[in-house]
Structure formats: structure tokens, C-alpha cells
Biopython code that builds the backbone (N, CA, C, O; Angstrom):
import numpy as np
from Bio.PDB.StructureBuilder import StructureBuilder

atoms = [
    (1, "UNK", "N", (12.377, -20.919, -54.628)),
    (1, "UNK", "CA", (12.482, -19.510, -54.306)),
    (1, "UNK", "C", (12.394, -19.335, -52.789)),
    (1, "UNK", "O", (11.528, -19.945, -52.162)),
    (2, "UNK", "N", (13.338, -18.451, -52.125)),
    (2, "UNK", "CA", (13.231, -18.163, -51.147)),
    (2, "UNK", "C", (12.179, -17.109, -50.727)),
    (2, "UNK", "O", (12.024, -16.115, -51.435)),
    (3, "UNK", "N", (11.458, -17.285, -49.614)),
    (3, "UNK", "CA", (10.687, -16.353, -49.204)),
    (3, "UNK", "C", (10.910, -15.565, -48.181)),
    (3, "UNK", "O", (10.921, -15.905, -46.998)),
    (4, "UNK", "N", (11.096, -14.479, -48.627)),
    (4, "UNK", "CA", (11.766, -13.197, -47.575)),
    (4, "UNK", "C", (11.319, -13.079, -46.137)),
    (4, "UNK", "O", (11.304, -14.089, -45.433)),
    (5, "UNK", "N", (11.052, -12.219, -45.789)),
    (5, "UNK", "CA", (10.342, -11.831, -44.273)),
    (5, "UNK", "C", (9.559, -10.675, -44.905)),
    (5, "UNK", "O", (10.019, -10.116, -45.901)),
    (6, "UNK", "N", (8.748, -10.412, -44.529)),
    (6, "UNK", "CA", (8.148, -9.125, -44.790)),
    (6, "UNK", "C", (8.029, -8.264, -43.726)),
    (6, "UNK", "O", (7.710, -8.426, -42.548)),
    (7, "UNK", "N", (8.404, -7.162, -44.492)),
    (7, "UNK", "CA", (8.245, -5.675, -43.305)),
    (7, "UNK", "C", (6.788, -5.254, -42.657)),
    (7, "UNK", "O", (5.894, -4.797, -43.369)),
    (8, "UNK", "N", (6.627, -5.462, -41.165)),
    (8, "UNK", "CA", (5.984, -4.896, -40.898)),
    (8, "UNK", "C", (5.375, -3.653, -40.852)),
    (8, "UNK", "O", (4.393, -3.394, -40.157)),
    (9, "UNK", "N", (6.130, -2.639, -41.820)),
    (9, "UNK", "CA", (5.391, -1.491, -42.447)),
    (9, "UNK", "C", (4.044, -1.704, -43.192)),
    (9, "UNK", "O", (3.740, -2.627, -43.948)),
    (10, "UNK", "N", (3.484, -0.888, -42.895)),
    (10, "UNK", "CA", (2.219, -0.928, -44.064)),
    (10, "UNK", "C", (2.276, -0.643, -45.589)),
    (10, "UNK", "O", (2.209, 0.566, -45.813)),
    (11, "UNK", "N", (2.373, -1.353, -46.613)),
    (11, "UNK", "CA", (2.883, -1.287, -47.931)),
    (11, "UNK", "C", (1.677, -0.269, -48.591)),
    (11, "UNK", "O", (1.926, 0.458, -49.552)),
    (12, "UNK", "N", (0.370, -0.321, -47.955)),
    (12, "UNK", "CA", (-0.179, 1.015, -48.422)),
    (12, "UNK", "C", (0.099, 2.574, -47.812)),
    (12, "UNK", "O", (0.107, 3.663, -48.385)),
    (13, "UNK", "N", (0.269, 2.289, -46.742)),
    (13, "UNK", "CA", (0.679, 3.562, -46.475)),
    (13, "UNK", "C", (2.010, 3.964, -46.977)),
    (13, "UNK", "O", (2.085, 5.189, -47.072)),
    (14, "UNK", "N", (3.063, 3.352, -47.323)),
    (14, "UNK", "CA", (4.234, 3.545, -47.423)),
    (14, "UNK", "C", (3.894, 4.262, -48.766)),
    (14, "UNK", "O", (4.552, 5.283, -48.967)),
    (15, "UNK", "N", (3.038, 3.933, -49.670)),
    (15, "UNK", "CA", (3.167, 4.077, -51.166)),
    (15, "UNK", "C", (2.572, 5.469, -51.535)),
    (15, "UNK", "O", (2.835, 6.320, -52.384)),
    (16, "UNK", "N", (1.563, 5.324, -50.430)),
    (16, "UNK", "CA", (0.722, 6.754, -50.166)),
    (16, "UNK", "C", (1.687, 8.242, -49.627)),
    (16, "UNK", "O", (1.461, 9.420, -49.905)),
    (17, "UNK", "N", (2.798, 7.653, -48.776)),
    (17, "UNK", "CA", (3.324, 8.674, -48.555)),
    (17, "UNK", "C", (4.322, 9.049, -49.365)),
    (17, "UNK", "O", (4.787, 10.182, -49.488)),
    (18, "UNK", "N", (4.743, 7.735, -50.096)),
    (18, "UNK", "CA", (5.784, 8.591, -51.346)),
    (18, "UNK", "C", (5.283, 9.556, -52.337)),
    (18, "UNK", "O", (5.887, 10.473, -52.892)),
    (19, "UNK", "N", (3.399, 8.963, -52.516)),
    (19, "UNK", "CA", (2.943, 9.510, -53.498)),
    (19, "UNK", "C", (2.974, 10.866, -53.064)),
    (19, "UNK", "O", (3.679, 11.591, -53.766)),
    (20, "UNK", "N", (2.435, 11.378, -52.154)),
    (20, "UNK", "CA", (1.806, 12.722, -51.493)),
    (20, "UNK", "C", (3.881, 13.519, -51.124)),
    (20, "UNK", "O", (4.426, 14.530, -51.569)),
    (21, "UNK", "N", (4.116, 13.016, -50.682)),
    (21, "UNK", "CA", (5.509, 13.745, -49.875)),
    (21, "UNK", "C", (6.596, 12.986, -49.995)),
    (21, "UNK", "O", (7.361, 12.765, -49.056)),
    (22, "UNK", "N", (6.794, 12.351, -51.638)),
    (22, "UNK", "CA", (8.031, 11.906, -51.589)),
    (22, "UNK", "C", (9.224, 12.793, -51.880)),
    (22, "UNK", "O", (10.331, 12.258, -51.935)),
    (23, "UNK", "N", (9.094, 14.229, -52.092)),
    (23, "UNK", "CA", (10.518, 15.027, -52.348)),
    (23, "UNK", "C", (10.779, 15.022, -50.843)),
    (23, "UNK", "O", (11.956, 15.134, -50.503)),
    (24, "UNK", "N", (9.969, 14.923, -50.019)),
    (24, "UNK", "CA", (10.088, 15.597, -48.737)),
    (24, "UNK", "C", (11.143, 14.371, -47.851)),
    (24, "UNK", "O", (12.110, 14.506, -47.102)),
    (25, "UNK", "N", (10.509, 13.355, -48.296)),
    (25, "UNK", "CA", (10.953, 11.953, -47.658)),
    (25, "UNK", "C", (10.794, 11.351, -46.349)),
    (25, "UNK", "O", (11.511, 10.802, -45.512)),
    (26, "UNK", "N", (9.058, 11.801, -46.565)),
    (26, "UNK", "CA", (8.198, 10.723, -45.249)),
    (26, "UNK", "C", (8.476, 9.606, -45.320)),
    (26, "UNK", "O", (9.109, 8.919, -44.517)),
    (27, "UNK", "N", (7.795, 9.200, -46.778)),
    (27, "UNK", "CA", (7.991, 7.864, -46.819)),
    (27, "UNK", "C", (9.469, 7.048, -46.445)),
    (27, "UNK", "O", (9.245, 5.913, -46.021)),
    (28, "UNK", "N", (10.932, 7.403, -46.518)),
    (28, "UNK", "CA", (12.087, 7.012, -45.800)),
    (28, "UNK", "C", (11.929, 6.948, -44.030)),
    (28, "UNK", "O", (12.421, 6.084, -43.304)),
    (29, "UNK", "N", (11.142, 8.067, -43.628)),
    (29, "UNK", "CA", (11.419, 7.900, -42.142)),
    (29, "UNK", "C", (9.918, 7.019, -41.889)),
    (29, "UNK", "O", (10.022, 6.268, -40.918)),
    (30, "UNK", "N", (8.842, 6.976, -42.424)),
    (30, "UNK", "CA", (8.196, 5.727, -42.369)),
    (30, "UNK", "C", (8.875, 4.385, -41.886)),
    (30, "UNK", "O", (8.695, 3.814, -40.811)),
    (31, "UNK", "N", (9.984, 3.887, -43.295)),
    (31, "UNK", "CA", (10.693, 2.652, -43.600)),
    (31, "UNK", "C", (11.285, 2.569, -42.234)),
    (31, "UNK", "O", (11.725, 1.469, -41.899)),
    (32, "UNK", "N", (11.369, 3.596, -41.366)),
    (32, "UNK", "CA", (12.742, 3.463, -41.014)),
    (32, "UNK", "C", (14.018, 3.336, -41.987)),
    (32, "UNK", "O", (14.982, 2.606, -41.753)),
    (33, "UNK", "N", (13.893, 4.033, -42.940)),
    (33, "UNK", "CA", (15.413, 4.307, -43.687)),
    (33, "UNK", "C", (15.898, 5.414, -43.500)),
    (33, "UNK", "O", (16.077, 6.106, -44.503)),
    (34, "UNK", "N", (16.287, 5.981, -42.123)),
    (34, "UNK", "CA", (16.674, 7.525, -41.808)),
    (34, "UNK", "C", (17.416, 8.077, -42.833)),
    (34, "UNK", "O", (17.028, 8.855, -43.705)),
    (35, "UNK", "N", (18.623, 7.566, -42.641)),
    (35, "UNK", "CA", (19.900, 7.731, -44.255)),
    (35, "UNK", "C", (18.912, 8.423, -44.641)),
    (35, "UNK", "O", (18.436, 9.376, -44.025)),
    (36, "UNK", "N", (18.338, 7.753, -46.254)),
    (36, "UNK", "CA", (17.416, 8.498, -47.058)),
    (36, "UNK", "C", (16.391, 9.535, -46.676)),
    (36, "UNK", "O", (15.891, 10.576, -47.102)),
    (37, "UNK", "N", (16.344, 8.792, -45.751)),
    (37, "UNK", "CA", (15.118, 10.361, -45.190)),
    (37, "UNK", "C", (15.717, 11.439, -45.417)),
    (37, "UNK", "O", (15.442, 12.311, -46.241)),
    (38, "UNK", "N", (16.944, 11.357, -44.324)),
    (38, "UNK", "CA", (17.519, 12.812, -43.825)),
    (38, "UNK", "C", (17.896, 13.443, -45.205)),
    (38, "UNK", "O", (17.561, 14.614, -45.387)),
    (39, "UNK", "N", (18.785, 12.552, -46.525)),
    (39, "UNK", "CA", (19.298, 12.961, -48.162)),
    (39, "UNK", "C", (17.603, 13.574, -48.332)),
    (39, "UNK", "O", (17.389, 14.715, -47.921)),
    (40, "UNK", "N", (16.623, 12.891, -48.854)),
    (40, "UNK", "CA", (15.656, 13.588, -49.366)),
    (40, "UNK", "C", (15.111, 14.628, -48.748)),
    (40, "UNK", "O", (14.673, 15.454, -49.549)),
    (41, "UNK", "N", (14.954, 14.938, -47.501)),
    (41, "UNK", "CA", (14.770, 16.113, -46.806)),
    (41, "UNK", "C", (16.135, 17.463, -46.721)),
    (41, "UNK", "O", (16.014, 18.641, -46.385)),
    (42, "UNK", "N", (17.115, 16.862, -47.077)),
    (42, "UNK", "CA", (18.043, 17.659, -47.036)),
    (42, "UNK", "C", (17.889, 18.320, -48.755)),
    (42, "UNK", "O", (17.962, 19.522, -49.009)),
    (43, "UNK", "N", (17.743, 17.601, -49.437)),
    (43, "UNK", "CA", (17.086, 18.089, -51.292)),
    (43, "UNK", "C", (16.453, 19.238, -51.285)),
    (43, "UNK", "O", (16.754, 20.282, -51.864)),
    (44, "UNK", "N", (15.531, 18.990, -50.580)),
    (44, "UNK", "CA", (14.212, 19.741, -50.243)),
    (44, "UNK", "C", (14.493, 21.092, -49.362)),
    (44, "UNK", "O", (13.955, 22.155, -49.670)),
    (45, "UNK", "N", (15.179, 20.997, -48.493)),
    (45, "UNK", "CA", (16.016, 22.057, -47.688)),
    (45, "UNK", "C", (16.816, 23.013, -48.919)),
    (45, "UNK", "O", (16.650, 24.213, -49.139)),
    (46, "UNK", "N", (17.526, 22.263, -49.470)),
    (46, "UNK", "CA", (18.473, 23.037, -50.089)),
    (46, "UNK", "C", (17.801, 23.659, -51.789)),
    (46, "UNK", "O", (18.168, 24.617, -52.469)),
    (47, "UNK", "N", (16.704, 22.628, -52.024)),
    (47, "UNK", "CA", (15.312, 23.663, -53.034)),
    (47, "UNK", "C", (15.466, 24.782, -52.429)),
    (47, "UNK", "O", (16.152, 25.758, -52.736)),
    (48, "UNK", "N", (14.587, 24.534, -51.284)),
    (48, "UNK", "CA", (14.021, 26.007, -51.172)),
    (48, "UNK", "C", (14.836, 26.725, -50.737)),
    (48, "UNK", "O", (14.188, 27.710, -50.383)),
    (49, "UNK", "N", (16.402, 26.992, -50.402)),
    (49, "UNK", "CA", (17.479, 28.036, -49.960)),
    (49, "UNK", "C", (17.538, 28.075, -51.307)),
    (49, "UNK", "O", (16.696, 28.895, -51.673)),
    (50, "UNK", "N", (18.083, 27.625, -52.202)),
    (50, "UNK", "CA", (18.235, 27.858, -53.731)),
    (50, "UNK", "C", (17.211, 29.033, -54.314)),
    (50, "UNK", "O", (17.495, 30.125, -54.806)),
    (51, "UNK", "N", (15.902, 28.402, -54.078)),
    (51, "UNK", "CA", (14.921, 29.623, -54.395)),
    (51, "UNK", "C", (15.003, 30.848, -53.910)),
    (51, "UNK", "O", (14.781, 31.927, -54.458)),
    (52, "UNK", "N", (15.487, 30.482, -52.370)),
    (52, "UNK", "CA", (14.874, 32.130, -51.900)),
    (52, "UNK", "C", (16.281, 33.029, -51.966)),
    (52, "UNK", "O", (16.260, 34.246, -51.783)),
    (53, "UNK", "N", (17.626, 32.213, -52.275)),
    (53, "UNK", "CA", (18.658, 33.083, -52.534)),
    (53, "UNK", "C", (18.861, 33.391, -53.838)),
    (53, "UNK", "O", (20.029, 33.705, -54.068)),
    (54, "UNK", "N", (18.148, 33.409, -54.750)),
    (54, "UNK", "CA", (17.954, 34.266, -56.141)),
    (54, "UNK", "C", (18.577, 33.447, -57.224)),
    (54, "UNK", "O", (18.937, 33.880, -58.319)),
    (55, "UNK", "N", (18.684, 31.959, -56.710)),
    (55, "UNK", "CA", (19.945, 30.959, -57.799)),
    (55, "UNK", "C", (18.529, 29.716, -57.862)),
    (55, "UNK", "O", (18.369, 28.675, -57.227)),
    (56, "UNK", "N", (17.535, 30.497, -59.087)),
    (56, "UNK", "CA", (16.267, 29.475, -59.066)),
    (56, "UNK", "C", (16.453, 28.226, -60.253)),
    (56, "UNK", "O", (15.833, 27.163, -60.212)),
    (57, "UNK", "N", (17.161, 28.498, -61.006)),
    (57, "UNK", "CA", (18.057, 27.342, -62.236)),
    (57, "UNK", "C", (18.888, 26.147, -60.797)),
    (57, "UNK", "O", (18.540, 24.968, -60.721)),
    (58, "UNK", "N", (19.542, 26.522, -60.196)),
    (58, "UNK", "CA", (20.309, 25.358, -59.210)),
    (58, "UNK", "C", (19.464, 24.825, -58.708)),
    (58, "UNK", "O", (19.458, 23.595, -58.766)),
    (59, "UNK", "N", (18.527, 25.440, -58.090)),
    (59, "UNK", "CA", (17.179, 25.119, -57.245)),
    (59, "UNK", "C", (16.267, 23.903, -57.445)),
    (59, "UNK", "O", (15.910, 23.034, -56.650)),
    (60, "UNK", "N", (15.955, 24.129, -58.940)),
    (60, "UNK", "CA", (15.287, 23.434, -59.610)),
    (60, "UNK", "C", (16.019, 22.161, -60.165)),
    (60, "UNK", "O", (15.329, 21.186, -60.462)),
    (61, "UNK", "N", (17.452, 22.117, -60.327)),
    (61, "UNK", "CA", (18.245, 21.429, -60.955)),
    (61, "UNK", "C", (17.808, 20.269, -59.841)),
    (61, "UNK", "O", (17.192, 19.253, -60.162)),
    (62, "UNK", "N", (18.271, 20.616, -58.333)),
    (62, "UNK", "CA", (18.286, 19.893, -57.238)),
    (62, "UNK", "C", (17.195, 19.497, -56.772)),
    (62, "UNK", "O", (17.291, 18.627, -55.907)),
    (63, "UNK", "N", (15.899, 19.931, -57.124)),
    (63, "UNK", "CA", (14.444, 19.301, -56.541)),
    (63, "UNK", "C", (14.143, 18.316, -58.285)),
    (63, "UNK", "O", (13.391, 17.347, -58.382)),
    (64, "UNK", "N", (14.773, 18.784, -59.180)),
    (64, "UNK", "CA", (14.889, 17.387, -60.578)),
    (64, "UNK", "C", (14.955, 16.068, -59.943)),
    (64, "UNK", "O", (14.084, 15.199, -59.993)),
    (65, "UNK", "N", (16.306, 16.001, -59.220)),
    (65, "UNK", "CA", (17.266, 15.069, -58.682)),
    (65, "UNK", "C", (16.616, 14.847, -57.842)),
    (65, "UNK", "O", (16.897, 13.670, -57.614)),
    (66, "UNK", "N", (15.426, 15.312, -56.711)),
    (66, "UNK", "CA", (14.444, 14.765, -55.266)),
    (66, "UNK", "C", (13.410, 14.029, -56.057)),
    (66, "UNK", "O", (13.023, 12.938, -55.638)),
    (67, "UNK", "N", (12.838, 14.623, -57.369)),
    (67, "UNK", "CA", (12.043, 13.905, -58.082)),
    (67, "UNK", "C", (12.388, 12.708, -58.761)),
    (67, "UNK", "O", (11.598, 11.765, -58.810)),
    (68, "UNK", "N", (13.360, 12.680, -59.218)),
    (68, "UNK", "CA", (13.652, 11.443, -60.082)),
    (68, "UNK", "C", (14.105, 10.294, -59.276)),
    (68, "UNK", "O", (14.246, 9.252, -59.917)),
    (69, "UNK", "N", (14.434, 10.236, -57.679)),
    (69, "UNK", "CA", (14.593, 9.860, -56.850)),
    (69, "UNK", "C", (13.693, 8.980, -56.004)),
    (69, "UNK", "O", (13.812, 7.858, -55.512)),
    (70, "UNK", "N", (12.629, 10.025, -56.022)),
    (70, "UNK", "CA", (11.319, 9.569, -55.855)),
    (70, "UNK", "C", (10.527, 8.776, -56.610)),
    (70, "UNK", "O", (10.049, 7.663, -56.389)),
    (71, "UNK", "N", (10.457, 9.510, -57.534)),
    (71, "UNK", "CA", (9.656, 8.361, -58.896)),
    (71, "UNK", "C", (10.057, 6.788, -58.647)),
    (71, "UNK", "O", (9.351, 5.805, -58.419)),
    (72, "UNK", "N", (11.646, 6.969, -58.801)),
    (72, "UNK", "CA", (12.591, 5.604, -58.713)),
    (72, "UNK", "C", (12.217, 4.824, -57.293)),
    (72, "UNK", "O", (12.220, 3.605, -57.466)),
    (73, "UNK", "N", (11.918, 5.194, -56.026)),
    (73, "UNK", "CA", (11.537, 4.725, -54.927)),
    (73, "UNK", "C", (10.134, 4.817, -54.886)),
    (73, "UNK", "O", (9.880, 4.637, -53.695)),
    (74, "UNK", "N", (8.956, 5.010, -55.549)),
    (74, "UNK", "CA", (7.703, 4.780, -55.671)),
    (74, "UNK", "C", (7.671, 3.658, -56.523)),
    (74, "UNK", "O", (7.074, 2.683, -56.065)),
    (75, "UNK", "N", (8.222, 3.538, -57.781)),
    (75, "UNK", "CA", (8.304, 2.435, -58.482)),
    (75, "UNK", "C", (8.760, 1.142, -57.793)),
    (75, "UNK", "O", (8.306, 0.078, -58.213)),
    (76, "UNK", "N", (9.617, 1.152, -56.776)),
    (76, "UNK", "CA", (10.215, 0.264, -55.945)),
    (76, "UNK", "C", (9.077, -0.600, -55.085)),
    (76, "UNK", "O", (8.783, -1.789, -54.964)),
    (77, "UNK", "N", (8.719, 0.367, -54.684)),
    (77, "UNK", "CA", (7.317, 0.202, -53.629)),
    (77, "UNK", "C", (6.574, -0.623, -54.522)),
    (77, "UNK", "O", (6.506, -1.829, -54.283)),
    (78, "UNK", "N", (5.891, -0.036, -55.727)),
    (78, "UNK", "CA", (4.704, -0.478, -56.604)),
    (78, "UNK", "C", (5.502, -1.710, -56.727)),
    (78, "UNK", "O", (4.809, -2.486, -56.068)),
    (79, "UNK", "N", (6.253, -2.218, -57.038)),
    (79, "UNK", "CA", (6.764, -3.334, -57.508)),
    (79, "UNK", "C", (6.992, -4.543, -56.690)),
    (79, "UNK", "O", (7.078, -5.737, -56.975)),
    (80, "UNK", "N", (7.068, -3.844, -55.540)),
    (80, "UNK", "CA", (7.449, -4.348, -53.742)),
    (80, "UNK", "C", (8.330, -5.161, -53.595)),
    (80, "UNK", "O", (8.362, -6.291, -53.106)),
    (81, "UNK", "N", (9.463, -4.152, -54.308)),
    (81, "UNK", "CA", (11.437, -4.594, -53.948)),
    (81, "UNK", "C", (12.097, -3.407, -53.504)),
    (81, "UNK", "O", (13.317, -3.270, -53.596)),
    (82, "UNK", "N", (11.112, -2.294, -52.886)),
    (82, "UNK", "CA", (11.493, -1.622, -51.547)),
    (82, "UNK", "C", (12.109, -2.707, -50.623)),
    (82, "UNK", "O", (12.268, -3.926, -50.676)),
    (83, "UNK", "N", (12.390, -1.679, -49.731)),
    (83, "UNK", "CA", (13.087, -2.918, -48.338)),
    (83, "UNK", "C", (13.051, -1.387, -47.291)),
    (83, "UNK", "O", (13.289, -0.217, -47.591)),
    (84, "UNK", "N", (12.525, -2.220, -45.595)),
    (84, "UNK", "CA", (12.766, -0.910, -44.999)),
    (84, "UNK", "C", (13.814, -1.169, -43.876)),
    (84, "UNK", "O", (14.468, -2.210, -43.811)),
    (85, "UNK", "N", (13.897, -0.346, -43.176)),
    (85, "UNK", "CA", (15.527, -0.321, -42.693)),
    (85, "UNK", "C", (16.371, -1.491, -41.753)),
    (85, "UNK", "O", (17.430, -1.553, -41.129)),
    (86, "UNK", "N", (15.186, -2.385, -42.071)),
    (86, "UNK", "CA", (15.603, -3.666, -41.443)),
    (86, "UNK", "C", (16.299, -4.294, -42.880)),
    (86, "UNK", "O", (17.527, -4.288, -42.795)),
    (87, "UNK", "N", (15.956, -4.656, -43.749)),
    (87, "UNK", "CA", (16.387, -5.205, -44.939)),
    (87, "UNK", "C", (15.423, -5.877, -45.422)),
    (87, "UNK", "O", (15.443, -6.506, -46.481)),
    (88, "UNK", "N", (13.908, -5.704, -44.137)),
    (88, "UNK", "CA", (12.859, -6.466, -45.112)),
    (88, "UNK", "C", (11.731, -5.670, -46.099)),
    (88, "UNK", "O", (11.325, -4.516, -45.960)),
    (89, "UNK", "N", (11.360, -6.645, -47.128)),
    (89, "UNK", "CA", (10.478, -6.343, -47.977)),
    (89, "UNK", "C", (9.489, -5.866, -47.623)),
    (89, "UNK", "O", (8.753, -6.441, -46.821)),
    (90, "UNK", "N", (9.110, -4.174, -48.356)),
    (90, "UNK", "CA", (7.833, -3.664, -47.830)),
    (90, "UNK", "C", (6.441, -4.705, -48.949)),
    (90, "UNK", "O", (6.458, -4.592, -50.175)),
    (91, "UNK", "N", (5.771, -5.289, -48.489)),
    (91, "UNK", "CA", (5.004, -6.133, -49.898)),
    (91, "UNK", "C", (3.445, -5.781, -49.047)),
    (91, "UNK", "O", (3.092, -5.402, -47.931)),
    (92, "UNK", "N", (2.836, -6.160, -50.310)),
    (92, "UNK", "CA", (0.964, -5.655, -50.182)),
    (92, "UNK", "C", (0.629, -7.116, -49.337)),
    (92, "UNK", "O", (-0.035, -7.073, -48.302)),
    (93, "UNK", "N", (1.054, -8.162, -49.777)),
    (93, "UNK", "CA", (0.529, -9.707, -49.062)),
    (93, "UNK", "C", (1.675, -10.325, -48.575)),
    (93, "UNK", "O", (1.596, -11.423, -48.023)),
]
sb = StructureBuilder()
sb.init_structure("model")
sb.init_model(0)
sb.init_chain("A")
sb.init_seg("    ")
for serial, (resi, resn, name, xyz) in enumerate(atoms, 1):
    if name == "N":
        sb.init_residue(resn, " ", resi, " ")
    sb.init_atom(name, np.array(xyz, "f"), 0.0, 1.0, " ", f" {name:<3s}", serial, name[0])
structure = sb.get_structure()
């Protein structure tokens, strides 16, 4: 088995921030994975215009899709086959 490089990110903090603010998508600009950052913050942008322009069914449809997103990239982390924007493995050891 090959042994990766590991990311000098902190694999607890990374996991902590998906937990707390992953619709938001700290945890991406953590990784350095801007891409994703900017998509999950843009989710989150377009929640809350959804809400406050009276279309709260779309709204919700689209913060579904920030959540299930998230879940899927927290699980990544827990599992530690994240990768941050270098291509290396965020891992606990």
C-alpha cells in the first residue's frame, strides 16, 4: 500500500467545522478547497434570498441539497478520504 502525504490541515478542526458550519462551507475554505467553498456558500446565499423572496418550498429544496452535501463531506472527513486542495489526505495520524 502506498502511503499518501498527509495534509497539513488539522483533521480535528476540519471535522469540527463541517460539524458546526458545514451548509455555510468553512470547512472548504479551511481545506483550501475554494471551488467548494464558494458552491456551498453560494447554497446558503441563495437559501436565504429564496426565503426572504416569499419562494420558501425552493429555499428549502436548495439548503436539502447544502445538507446532504455536507453530511456526504463530514462522512469523508470521519473516514479520512477527504483531500484538501492540494490533493492531500486530511487524516487524524
Amino acid at each position: 500500500m502506498i502511503d499518501e502525504e498527509k495534509s497539513s490541515a488539522s483533521y480535528g478542526t476540519a471535522v469540527i467545522l463541517c460539524g458546526l458550519f458545514g451548509v455555510i462551507g468553512v470547512h472548504h475554505f479551511y481545506l483550501r478547497n475554494y471551488v467548494h467553498g464558494m458552491i456551498d456558500l453560494g447554497l446558503f446565499i441563495l437559501f436565504v434570498v429564496l426565503l426572504a423572496g416569499n419562494q420558501p418550498l425552493l429555499g428549502y429544496l436548495v439548503l436539502l441539497v447544502d445538507i446532504v452535501h455536507s453530511i456526504i463531506v463530514f462522512y469523508l472527513l470521519i473516514a479520512e478520504r477527504a483531500r484538501d486542495g492540494s490533493g492531500r489526505l486530511v487524516k487524524l495520524k
